[in-house]
C-alpha positions in Angstrom: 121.3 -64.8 -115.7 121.2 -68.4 -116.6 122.5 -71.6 -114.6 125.7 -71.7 -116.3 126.6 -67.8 -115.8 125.4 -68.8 -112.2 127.9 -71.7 -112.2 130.4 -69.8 -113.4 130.5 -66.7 -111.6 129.8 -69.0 -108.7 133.1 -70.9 -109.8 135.1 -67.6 -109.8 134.7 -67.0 -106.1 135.2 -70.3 -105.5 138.9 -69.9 -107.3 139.4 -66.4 -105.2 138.7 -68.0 -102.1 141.1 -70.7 -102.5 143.6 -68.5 -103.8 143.3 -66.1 -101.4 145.1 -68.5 -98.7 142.8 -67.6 -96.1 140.8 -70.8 -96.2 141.2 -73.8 -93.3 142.1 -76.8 -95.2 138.8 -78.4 -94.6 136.9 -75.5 -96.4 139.4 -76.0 -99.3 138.2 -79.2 -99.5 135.0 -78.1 -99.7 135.6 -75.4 -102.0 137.1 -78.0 -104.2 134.7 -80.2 -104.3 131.7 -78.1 -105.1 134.0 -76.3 -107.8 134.2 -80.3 -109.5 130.5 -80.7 -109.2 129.8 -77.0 -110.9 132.5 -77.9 -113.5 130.7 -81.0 -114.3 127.9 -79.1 -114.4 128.8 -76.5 -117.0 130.4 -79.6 -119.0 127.5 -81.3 -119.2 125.4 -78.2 -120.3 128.2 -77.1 -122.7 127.7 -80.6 -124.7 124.4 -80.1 -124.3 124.2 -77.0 -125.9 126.4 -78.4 -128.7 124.1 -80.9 -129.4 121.4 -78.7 -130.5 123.5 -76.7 -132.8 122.4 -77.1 -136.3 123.7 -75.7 -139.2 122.0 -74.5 -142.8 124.0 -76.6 -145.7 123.2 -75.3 -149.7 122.6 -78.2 -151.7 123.6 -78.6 -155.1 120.3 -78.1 -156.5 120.3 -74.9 -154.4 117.6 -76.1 -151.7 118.9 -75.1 -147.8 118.2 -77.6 -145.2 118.9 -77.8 -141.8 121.9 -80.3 -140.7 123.2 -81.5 -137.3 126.6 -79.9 -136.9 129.4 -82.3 -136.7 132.6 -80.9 -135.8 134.5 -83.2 -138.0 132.8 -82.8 -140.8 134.0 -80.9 -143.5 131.4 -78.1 -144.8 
């Protein structure tokens, strides 16, 4: 498993905890706060990620080369 399914899997028992109700209020502030920091986390891996997507465009003149993806361009 990677960082991010760590983060995320670590994020879900975080979110039980708290909802669970069973939690003094200073240990859902501490929940809370390491469930930011593993959010921001997975954020910044997510965009990350993104930014090493590349996609294969046809040119005209049939040639395929490798492009950046752009989310706003149109393909």
């Amino acid at each position: 498993m990677n960082k991010f399914e760590d983060n995320m899997k670590e994020l879900e028992e975080i979110v039980n905890s708290l909802e669970s109700g069973k939690a003094s209020l200073d240990e859902c502030v501490t929940l809370f706060e390491k469930g930011v920091k593993l959010t921001d986390e997975c954020v910044n891996m997510l965009n990350s990620a993104e930014q090493k997507i590349k996609i294969l465009v046809e040119k005209t003149n049939g040639e395929v080369v490798e492009e950046d993806f752009d989310e706003n361009s149109e393909q």
